[in-house]
C-alpha positions as CSV (number, residue, x, y, z in Angstrom):
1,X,-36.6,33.3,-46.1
2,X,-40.2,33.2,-45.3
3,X,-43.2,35.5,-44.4
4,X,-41.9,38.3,-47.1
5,X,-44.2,40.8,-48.5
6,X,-43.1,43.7,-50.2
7,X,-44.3,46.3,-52.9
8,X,-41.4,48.6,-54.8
9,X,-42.6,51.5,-56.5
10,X,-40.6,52.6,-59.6
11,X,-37.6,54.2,-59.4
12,X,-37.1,53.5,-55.5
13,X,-33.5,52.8,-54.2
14,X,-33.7,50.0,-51.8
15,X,-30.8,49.4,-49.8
16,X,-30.8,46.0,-48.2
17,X,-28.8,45.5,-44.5
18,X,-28.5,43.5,-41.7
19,X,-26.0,40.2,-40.3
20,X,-24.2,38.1,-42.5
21,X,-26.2,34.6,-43.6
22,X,-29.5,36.7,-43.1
23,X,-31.0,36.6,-46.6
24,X,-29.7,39.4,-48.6
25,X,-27.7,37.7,-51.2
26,X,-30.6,35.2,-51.4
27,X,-33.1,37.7,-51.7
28,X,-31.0,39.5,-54.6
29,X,-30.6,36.1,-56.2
30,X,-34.6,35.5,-56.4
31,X,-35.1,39.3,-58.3
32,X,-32.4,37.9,-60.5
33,X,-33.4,34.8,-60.7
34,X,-30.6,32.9,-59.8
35,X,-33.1,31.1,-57.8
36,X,-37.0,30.3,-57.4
37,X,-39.1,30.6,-54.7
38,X,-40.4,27.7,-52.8
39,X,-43.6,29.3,-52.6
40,X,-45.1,32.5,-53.5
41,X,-44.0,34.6,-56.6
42,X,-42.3,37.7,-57.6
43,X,-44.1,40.5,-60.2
44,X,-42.1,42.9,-62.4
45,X,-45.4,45.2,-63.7
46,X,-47.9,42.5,-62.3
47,X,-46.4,39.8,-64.5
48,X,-44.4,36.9,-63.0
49,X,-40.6,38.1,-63.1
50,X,-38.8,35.6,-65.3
51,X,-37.0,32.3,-64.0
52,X,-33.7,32.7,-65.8
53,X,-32.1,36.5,-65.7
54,X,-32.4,38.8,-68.3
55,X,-32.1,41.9,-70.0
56,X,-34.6,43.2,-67.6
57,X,-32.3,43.3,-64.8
58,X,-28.7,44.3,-64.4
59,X,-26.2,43.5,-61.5
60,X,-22.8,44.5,-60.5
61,X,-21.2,42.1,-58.2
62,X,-18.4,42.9,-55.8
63,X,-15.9,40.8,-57.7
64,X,-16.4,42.5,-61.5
65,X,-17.8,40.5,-64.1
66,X,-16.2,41.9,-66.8
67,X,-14.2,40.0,-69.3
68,X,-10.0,40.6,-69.3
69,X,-9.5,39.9,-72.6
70,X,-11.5,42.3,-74.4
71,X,-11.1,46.4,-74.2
72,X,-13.0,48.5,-72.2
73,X,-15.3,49.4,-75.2
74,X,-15.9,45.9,-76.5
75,X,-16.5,44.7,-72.8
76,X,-19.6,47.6,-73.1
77,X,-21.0,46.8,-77.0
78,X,-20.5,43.1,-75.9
79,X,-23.9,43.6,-74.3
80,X,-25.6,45.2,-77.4
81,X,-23.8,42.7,-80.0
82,X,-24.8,39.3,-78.3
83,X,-28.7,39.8,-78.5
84,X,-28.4,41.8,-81.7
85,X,-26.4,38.6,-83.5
86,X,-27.0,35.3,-81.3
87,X,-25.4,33.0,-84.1
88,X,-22.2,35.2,-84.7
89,X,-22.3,36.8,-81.1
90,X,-20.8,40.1,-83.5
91,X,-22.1,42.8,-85.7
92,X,-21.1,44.2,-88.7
93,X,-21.0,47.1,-90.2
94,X,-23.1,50.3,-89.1
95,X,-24.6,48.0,-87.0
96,X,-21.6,47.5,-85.1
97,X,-20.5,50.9,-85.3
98,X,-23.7,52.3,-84.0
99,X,-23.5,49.6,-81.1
100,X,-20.0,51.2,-79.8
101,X,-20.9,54.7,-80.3
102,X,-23.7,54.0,-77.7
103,X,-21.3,51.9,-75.8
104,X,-18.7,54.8,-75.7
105,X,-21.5,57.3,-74.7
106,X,-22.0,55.3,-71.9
107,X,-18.3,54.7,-70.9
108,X,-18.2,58.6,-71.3
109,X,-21.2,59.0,-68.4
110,X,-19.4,56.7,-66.7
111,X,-16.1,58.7,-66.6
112,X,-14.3,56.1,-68.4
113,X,-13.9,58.4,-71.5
114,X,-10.1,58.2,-71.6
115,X,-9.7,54.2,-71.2
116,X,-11.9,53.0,-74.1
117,X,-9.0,51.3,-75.5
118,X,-7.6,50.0,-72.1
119,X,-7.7,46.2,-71.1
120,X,-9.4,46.1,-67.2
121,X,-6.1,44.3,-65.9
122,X,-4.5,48.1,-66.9
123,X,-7.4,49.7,-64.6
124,X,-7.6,50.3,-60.9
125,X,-10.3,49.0,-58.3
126,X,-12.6,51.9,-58.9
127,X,-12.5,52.2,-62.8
128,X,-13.3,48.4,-63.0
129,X,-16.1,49.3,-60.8
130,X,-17.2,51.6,-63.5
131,X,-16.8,49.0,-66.5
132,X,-18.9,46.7,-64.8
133,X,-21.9,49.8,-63.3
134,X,-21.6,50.5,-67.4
135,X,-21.8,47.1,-68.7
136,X,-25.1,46.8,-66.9
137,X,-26.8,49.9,-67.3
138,X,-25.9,49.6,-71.4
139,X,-28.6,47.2,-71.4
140,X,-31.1,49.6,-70.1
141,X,-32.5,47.2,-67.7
142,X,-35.7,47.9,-65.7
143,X,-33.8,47.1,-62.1
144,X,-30.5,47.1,-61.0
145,X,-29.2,44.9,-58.7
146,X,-25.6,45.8,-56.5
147,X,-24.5,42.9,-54.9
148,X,-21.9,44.8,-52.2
149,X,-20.4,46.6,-55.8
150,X,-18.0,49.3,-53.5
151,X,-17.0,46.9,-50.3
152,X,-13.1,46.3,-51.9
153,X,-12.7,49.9,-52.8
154,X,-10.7,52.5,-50.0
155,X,-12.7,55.2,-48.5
156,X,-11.9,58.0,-50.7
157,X,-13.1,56.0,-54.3
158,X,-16.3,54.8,-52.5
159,X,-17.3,58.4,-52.0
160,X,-16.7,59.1,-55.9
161,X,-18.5,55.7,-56.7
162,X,-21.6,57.0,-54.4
163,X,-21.8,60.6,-55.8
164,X,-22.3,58.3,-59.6
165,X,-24.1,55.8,-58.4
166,X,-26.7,58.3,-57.7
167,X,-26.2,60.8,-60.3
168,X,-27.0,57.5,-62.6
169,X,-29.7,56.8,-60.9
170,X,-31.8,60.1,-60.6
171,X,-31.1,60.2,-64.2
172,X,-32.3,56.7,-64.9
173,X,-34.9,57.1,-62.0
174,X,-33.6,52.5,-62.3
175,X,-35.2,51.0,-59.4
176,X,-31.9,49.7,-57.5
177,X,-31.9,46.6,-54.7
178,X,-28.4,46.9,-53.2
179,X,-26.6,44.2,-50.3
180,X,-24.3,46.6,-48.6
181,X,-22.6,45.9,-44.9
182,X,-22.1,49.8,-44.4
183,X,-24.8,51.0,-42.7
184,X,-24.1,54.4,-43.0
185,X,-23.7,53.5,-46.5
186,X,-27.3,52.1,-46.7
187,X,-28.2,55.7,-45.0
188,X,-26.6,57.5,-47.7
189,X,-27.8,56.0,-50.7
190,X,-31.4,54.1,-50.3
191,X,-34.2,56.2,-50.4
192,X,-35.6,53.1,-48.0
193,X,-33.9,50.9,-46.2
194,X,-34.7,46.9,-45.6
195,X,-33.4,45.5,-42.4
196,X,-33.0,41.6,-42.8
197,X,-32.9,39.5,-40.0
198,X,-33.5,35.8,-38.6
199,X,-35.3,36.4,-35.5
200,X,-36.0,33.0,-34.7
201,X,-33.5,30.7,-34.6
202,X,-33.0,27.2,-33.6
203,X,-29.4,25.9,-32.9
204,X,-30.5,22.0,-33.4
205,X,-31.8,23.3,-36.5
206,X,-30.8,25.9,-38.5
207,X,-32.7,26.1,-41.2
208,X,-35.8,25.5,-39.8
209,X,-37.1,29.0,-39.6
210,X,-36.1,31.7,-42.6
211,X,-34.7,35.5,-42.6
212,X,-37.1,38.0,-42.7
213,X,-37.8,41.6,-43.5
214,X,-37.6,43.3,-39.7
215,X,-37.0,46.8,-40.3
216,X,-38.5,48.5,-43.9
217,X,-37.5,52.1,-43.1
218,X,-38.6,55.0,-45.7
219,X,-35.8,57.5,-46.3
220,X,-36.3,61.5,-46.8
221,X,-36.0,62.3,-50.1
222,X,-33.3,65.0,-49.2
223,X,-31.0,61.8,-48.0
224,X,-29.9,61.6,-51.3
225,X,-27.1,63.9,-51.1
226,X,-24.1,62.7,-49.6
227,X,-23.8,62.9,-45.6
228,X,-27.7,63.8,-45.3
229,X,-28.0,60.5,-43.2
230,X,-27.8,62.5,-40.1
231,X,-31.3,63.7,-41.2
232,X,-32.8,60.2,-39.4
233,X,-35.5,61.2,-37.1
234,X,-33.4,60.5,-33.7
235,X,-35.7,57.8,-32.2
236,X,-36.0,56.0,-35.4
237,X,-32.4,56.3,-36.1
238,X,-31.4,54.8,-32.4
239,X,-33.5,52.1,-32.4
240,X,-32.4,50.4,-35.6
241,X,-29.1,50.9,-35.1
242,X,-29.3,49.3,-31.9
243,X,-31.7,46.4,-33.1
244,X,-29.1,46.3,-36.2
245,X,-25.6,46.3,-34.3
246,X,-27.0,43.7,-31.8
247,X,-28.0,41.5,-34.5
């Protein structure tokens, strides 16, 4: 990646598109710090974000990380009971059972209500995909990262997973960076909209030039609801999609 410069306000919901191998994943890998820049630095607050991932920052991946042989509650207070106990890695006590009353709370928000006791091998596609939006969000993080969280899920269930998705987040107001291959998607959800591209390339060497930021592309507030896409002014709309399906 090179030449990237951005500033997030609070509670934006970035969507991040463009070609495979253009920088997304990498770029979602630096907020999380998976990885460290070369040069330059990223600032959570004006402070240098940290180098290792914490509790400041949740992700849901497209494969869900949640673990198959505990319940759907104990996957949820997992997250409160490993900070709260780090040599036992469990509470006791009231402690414990105020850790999965605020875990079932969440599972509750989250729809999961009825499969508290449930393994995730007994759950479909979608409610996994709701174990793993409550196992980060139980953290209260400060950002939330979606790595392509709905791209294995048909149609109908990625509609449902949208509508929460952003119900969660106007009443979180998190600010969300999400990877997603659906531009319409991207449309739907972000209230802006990163375009990632390599626009110079060398075929003798590859990585000789970096992925950059092409298109940063403020969405109406009013695209929030689902289908309000079609709300793109008409020149702006054409042209990315063109500069986008040609990339």
């Amino acid at each position: 990646m090179e030449r990237l410069n951005l500033n997030i306000a609070e509670g934006e919901f970035c969507t991040l598109v463009g070609a495979s191998g253009c920088g997304k994943s990498t770029f979602l890998r630096l907020l999380l710090g998976q990885e460290a820049p070369s040069r330059g630095e990223i600032l959570l607050d004006g402070q240098p974000l940290a180098n290792e991932p914490d509790a400041s920052r949740g992700v849901v991946f497209q494969r869900y990380s949640v673990f198959p042989h505990l319940t759907v509650l104990d996957n949820v207070a997992l997250g409160l009971e490993l900070p709260r106990a780090p040599l036992l890695g469990r509470l006791l006590g009231h402690r414990k059972r105020d850790a999965r009353e605020q875990a079932a709370q969440m599972l509750h928000k989250v729809g999961l209500g009825h499969a508290l006791d449930k393994y995730p091998a007994q759950l479909s596609g979608g409610m996994q995909q709701r174990l793993a939006i409550a196992q980060a969000l139980i953290m209260k993080p400060r950002v939330l990262l979606l790595d392509e969280p709905f791209g294995a899920l048909d149609p109908g269930i990625r509609k449902d997973m949208h509508e929460l998705l952003l119900e969660l987040w106007r009443e979180t107001r998190l600010t969300v960076f999400m990877v997603t291959h659906d531009l319409s998607e991207g449309f739907t959800l972000g209230s802006r909209i990163l375009v990632f591209d390599k626009p110079r390339i060398d075929p003798h060497a590859p990585g000789a030039y970096g992925a950059r930021v092409t298109y940063d592309i403020p969405l109406h507030e009013g695209r929030h609801a689902p289908g309000a896409s079609a709300g793109v002014p008409v020149a702006l709309s054409e042209k990315f999609r063109t500069a986008y399906q040609g990339a």
